[in-house]
C-alpha positions as CSV (number, residue, x, y, z in Angstrom):
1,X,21.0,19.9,3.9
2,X,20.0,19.1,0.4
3,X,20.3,21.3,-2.5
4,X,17.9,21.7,-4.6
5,X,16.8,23.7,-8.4
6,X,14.4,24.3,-10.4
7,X,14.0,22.6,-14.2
8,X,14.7,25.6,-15.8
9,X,17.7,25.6,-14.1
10,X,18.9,22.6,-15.3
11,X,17.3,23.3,-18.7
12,X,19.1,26.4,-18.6
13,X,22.4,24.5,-18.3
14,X,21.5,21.4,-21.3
15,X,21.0,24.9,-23.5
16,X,24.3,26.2,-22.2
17,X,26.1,23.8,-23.0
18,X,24.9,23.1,-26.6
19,X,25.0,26.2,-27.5
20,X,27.9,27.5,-26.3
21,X,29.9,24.4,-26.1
22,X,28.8,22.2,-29.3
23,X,27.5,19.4,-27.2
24,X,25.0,17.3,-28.3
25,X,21.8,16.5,-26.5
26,X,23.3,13.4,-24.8
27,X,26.6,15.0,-23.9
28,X,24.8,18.2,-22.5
29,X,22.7,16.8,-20.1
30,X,25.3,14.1,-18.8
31,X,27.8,17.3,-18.0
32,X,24.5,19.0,-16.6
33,X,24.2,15.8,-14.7
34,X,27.5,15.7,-13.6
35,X,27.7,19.0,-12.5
36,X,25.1,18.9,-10.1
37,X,25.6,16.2,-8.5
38,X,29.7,17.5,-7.5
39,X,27.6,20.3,-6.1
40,X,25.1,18.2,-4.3
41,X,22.4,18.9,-5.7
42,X,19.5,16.7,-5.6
43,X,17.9,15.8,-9.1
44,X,15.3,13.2,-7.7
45,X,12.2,16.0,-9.3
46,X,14.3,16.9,-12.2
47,X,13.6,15.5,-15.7
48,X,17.1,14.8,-16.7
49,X,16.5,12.9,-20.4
50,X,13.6,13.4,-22.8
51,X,14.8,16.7,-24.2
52,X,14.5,17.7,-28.1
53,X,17.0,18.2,-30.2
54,X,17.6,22.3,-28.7
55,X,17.7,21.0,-25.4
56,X,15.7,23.9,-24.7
57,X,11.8,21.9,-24.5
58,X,10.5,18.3,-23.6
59,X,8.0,15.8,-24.3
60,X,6.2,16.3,-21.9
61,X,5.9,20.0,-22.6
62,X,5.3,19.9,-26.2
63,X,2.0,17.5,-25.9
64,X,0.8,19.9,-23.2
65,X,1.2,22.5,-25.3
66,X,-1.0,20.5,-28.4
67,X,-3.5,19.8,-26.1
68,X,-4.0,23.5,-25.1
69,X,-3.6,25.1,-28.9
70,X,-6.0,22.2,-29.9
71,X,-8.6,23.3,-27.4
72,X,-8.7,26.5,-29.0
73,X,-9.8,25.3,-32.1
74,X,-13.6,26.4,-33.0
75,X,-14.2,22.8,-35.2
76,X,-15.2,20.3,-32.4
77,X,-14.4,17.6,-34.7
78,X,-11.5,18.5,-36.0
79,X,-10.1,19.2,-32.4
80,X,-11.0,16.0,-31.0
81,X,-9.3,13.8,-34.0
82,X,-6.3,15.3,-33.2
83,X,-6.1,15.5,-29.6
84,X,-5.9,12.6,-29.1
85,X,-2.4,11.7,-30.0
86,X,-0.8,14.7,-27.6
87,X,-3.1,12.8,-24.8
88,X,-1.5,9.6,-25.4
89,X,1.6,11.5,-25.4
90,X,1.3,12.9,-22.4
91,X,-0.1,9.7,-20.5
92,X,3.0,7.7,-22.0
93,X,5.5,10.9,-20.2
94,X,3.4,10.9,-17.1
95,X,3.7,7.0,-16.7
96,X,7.3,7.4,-16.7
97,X,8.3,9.3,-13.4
98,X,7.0,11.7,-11.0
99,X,9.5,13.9,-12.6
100,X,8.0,14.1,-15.5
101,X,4.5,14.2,-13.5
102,X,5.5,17.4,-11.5
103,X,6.7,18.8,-15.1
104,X,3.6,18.1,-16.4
105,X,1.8,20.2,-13.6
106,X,4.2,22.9,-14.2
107,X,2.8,23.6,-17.4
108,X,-1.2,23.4,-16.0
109,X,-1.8,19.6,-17.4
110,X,-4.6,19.3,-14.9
111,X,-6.3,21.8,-15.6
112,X,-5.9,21.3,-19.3
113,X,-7.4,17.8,-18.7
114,X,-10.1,19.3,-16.9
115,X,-11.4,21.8,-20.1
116,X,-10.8,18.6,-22.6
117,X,-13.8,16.8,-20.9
118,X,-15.5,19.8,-20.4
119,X,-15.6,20.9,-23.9
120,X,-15.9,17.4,-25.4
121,X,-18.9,16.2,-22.7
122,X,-20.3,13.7,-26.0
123,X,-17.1,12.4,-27.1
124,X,-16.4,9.2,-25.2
125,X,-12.6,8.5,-26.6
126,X,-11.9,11.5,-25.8
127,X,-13.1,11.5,-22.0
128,X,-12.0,8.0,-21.6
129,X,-8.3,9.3,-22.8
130,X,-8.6,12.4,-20.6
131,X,-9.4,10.2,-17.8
132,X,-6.5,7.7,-18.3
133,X,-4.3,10.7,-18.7
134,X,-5.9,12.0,-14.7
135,X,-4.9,8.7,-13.4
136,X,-1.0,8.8,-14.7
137,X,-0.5,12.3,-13.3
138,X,-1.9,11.8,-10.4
139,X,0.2,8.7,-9.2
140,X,2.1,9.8,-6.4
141,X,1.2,13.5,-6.9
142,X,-2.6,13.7,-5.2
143,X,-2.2,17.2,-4.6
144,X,-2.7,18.5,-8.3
145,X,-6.5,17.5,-7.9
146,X,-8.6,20.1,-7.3
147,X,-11.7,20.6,-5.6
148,X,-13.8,21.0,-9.1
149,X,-12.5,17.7,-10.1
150,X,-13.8,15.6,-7.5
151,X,-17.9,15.5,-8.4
152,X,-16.4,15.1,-12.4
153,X,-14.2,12.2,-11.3
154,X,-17.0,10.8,-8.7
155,X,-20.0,10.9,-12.3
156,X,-17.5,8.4,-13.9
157,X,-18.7,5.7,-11.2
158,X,-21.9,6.0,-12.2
159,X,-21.3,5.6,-16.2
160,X,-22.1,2.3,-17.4
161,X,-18.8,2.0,-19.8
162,X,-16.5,-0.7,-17.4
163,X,-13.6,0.5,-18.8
164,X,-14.5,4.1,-17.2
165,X,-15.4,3.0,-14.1
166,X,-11.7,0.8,-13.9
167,X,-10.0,4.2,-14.2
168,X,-12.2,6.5,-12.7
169,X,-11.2,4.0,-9.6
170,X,-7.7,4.2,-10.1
171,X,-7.9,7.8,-10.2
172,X,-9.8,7.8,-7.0
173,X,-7.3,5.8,-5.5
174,X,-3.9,7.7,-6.4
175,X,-5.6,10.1,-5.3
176,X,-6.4,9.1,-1.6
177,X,-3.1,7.9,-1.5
178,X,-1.2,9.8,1.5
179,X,-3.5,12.6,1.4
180,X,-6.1,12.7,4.0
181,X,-7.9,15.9,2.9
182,X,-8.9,14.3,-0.4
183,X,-10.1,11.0,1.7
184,X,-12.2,13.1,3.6
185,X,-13.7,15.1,0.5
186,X,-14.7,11.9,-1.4
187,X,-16.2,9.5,1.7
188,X,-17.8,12.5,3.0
189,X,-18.9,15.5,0.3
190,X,-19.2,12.8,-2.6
191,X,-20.3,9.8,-0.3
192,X,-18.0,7.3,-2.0
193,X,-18.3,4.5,-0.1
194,X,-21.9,4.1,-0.6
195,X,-20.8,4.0,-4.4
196,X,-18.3,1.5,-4.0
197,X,-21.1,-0.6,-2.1
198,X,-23.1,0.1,-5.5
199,X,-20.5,-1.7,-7.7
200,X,-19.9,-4.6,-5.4
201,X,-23.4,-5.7,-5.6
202,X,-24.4,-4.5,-9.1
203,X,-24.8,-7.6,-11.2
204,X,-22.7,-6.5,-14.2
205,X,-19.9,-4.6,-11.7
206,X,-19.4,-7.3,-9.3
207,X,-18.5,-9.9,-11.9
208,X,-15.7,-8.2,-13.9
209,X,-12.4,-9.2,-11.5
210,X,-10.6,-5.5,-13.0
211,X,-13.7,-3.7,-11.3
212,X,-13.0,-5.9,-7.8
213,X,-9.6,-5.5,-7.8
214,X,-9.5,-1.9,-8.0
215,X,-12.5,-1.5,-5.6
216,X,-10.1,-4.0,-2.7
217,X,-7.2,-1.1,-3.4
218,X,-9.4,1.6,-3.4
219,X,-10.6,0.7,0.1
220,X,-7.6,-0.7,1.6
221,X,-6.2,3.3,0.4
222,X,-9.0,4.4,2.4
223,X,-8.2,3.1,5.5
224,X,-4.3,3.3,5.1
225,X,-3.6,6.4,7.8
226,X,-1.2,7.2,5.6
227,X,-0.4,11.0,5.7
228,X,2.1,12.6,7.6
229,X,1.2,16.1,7.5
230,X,-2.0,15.1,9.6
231,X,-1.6,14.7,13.1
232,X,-4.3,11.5,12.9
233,X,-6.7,10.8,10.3
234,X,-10.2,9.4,9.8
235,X,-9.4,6.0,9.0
236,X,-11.1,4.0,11.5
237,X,-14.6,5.6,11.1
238,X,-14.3,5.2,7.3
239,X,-13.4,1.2,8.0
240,X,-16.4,1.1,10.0
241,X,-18.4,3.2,7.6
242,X,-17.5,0.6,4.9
243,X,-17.5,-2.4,7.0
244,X,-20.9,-1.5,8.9
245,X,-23.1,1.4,6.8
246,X,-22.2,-0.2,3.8
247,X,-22.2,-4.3,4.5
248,X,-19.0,-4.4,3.4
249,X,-17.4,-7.4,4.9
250,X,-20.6,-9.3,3.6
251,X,-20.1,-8.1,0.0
252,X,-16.5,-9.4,0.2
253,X,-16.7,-12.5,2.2
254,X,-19.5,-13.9,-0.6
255,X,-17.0,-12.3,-3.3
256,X,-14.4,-14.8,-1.7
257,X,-17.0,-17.7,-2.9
258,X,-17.5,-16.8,-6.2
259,X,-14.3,-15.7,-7.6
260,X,-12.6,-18.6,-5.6
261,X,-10.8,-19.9,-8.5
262,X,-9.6,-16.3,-9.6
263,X,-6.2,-15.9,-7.5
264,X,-5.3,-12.5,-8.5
265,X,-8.6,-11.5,-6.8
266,X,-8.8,-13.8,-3.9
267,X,-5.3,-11.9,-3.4
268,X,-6.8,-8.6,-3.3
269,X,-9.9,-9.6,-1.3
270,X,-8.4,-11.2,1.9
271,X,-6.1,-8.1,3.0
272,X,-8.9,-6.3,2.2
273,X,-11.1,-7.8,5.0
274,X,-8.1,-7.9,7.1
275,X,-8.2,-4.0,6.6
276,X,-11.8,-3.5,7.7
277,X,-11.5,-6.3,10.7
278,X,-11.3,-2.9,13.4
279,X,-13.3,-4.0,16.1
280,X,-13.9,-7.6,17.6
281,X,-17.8,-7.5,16.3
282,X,-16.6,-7.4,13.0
283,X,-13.7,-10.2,13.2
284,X,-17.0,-12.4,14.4
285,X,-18.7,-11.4,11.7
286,X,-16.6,-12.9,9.0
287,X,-16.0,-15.9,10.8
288,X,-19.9,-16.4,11.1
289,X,-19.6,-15.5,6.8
290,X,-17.0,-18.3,6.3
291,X,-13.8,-16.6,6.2
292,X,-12.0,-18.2,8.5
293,X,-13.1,-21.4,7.0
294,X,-12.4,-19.9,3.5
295,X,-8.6,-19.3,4.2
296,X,-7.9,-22.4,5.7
297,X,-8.7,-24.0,2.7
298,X,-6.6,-21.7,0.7
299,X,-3.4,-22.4,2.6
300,X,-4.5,-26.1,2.0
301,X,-5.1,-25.6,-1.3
302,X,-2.4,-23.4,-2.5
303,X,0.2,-23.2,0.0
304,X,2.5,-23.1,-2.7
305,X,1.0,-19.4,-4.1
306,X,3.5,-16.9,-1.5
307,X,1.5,-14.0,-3.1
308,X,-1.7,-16.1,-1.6
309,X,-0.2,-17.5,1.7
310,X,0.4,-14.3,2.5
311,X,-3.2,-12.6,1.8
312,X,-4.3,-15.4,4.3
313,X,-2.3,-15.0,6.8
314,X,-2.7,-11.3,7.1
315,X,-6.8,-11.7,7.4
316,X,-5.6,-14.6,10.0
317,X,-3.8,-11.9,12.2
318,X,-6.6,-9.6,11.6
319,X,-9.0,-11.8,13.0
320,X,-7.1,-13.0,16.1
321,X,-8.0,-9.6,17.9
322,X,-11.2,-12.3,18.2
323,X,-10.8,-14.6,21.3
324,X,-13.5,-17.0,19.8
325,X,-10.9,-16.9,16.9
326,X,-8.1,-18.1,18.7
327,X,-10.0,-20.5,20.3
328,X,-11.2,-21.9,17.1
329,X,-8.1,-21.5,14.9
330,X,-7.5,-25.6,15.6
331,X,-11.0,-26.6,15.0
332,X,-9.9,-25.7,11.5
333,X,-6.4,-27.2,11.5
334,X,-5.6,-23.9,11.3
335,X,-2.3,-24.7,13.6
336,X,-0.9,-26.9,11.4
337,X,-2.1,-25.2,7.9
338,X,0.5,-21.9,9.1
339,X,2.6,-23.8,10.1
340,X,3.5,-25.7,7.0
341,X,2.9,-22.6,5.0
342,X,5.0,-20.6,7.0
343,X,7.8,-23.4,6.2
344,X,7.1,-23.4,2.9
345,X,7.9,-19.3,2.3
346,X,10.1,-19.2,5.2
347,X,13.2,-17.4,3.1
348,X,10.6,-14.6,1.7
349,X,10.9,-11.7,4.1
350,X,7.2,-10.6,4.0
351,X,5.9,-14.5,4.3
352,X,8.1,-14.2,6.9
353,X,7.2,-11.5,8.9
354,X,3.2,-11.8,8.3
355,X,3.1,-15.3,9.3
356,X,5.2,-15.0,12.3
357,X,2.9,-11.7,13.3
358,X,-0.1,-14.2,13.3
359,X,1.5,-16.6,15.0
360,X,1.8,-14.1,17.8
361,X,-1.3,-12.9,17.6
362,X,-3.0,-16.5,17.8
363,X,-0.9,-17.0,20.9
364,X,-1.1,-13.8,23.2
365,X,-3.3,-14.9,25.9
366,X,-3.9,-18.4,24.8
367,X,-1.6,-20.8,25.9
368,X,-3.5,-24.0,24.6
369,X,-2.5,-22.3,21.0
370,X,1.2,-22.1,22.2
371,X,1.6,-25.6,23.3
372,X,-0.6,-26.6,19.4
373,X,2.2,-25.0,17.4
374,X,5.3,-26.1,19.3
375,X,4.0,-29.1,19.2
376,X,3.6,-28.9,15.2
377,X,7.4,-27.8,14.8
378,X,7.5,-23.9,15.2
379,X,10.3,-23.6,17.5
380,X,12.9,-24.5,15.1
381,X,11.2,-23.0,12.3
382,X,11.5,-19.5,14.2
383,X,15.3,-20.3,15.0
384,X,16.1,-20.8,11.3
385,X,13.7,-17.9,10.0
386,X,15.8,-15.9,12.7
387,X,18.9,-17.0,11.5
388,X,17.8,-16.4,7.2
389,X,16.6,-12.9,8.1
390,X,19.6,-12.1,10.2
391,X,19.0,-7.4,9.9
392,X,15.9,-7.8,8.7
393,X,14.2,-5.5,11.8
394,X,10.4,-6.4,10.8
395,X,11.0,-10.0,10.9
396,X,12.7,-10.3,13.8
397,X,10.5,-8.2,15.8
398,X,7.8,-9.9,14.8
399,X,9.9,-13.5,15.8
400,X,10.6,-12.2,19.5
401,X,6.8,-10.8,19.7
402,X,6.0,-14.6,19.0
403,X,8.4,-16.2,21.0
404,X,7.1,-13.9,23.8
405,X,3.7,-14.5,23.5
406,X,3.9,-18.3,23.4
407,X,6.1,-18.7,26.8
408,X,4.2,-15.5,28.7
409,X,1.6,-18.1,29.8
410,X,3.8,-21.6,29.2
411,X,6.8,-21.2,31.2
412,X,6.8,-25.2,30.6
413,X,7.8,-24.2,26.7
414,X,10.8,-22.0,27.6
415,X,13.2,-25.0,27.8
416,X,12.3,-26.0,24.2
417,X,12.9,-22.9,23.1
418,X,16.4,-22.6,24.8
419,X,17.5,-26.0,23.7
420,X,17.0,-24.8,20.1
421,X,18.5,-21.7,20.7
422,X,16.4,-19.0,21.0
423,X,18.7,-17.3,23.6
424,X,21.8,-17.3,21.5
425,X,19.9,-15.6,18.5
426,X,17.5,-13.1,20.1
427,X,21.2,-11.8,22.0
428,X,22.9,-11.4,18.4
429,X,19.6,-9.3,17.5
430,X,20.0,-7.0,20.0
431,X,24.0,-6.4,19.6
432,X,23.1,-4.1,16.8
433,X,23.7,-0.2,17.6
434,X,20.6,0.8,15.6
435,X,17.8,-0.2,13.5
436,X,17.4,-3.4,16.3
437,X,13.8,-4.3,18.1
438,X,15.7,-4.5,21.0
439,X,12.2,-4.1,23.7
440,X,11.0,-6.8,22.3
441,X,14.1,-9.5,22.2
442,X,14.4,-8.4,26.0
443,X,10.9,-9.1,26.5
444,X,11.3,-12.3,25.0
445,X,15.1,-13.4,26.7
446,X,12.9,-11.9,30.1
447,X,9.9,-14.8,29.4
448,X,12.3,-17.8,28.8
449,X,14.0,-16.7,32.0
450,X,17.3,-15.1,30.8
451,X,19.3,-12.9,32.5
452,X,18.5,-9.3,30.9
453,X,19.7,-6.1,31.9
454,X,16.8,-3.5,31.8
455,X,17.2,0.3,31.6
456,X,15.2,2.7,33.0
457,X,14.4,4.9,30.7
458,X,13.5,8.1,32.4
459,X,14.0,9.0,35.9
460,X,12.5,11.7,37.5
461,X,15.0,14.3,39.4
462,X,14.6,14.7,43.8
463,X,13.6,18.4,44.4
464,X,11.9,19.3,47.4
465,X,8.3,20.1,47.3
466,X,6.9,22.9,48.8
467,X,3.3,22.5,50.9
């Protein structure tokens, strides 16, 4: 079990042994450090540098402390001059670690925050600042937000200053992030998605690529189920509330037209669509918009972008849920477009295991597809992305689910697959103890006709029943 203390703990210690030793702040908090850790005792929420000079205080503590004596202040003007350097301060800390963040918290930053914009409701810098200073604390720490903070945070979408709106997003979406309860609060109390629809259409929001990109994270945050301490989440209706309610997927699909020569936002856009692709009416429906069409052209285009390839080929597996998809994936010389792009970022592990994935997809249940990408090379393209990403689990799974898929229905194919192979490495995959997709290199060795020795898993125990 892991140990764990407090920061005044360790803060305690630093002090101890400067004062009573004649360390200096360096020296102190390395033996503090050191002592710990031969205890074993975790420091992964401890701020373990930044102290002053008495090793008693931080930085982090000393701007929240400005910020509150300066909010005491009667002179408005005087108050916001000045407050603005502990802001920055504190946003530099909280940028930092979540150390630092939970630190921050300790010492009621929040709620600090919170009575700056209150009390300076005219003062643009200041809010703007305030606001930045939201979004650092809040990165992977969504539960300091507070119920009064979500209609303040939800006006900022409605300011015209872009700048706001940028971080008011970002706030929005640190603070969805593995927290389902504050999901709910904003699609459903403060009806965001009908905002986000508002800036994707709005003339001067839906030109500015910042204000896209944050809206593709914010969304694709959204629909992440994401949250453990849920047993299951509200994910699905919010893709179809964003997707359906709010015409999403049109809204994107034209956004992939007109910032076509912007790949930092084309990036964000396609796993975004592949996100809100939940039902077969909706794959359909960007297929009809041009997506499909769209992403071929990408990975003919720029198959040499990985950060690109890879946005393509996730909306591609998305949108083989789609039979009509499958069936028109070589209408599009989309067979031979994965193929080679897949070749080309074959030693990159997420290239890897997304293009493979689609692979599979395009394949289950469609043998014409099968026979289309052995016959453009795949087979010994899997074999050698097997053999570079030799413990890499994902990857390999995603391989055998491929291999699987493409033989189920073309026993013909197996041999291929055996003469390059296939049997040798999918055997080596499931030698490993742990931590190997084992199911599915059996179900793969089991469809190319290997031997394979299956387990039952459970087994029910004889007892007599009484009538």
């Amino acid at each position: 079990m892991v140990k764990v203390i407090t920061q005044e703990t360790f803060d305690a210690v630093v002090k101890e042994n400067i004062e009573e030793f004649g360390l200096d702040v360096e020296e102190a908090t390395k033996d503090a450090i050191e002592q710990f850790k031969a205890q074993g005792v975790s420091l992964s929420n401890i701020v373990t540098d930044g102290h002053k000079n008495n090793g008693a205080s931080h930085l982090i503590v000393e701007a929240v402390e400005s910020i509150d004596k300066l909010l005491q202040l009667e002179n408005l003007e005087d108050a916001a001059t000045a407050i603005i350097k502990p802001l920055k301060d504190l946003e530099n800390e909280c940028n930092i670690d979540l150390p630092r963040r939970i630190l921050a918290e300790k010492n009621q930053a929040f709620s600090k925050l919170m009575q700056c914009i209150k009390k300076f409701p005219n003062n643009q810098e200041v809010k703007l600042q305030c606001l930045k200073n939201i979004a650092s604390l809040v990165q992977g720490y969504p539960d300091v937000v507070t119920m009064e903070a979500f209609a303040l945070i939800c006006e900022g979408l409605e300011q015209d200053c872009l700048e706001t709106i940028s971080v008011v997003l970002a706030i929005v979406c640190h603070s969805c992030k593995m927290h389902e309860k504050n999901r709910e609060c904003f699609m459903t109390e403060h009806n965001l998605a009908s905002k986000l629809k508002r800036l994707l259409e709005t003339s001067s929001t839906r030109t500015r690529a910042e204000i896209i990109i944050r809206c593709c994270q914010l969304i694709r945050t959204i629909v992440s189920d994401d949250d453990v301490r849920v047993e299951f989440g509200r994910t699905h209706e919010y893709a179809v509330m964003i997707a359906k309610q709010e015409n999403g997927l049109e809204l994107l699909t034209t956004l992939l037209t007109e910032f076509e020569s912007n790949n930092e936002v084309i990036t964000e856009l396609l796993p975004t669509l592949s996100r809100l692709a939940v039902r077969n009416e909706f794959c359909q429906e960007i297929v009809e918009l041009g997506g499909l069409k769209f992403v071929s052209d990408i990975l003919y285009k720029f198959y040499d972008d990985k950060e690109l390839v890879e946005s393509s080929l996730s909306l591609i597996k998305a949108l083989a849920g789609n039979d009509e998809v499958k069936n028109g994936i070589s209408k599009v010389d989309g067979i031979q477009l994965i193929t080679a792009a897949l070749d080309r970022h074959k030693a990159i592990v997420s290239v890897a295991e997304m293009g493979c994935a689609a692979i599979g997809a395009l394949c289950l249940r469609t043998p014409d597809n099968s026979a289309g990408f052995v016959a453009s090379g795949v087979v010994p393209l899997f074999m050698d992305v097997l053999k570079i990403h030799k413990l890499k689990m994902a990857v390999e799974r995603q391989v055998s689910m491929a291999i699987r898929n493409m033989v189920s229905r073309r026993p013909d194919l197996a041999l291929i697959f055996l003469e390059a192979g296939a049997e040798e490495l999918l055997r080596d995959v499931m030698k490993r103890p742990q931590r190997a997709p084992t199911n599915e290199a059996k179900a793969a060795l089991r469809d190319l006709g290997c031997d394979v020795h299956l387990e039952e898993q459970w087994t029910g125990k004889r007892t007599s029943v009484a009538n």
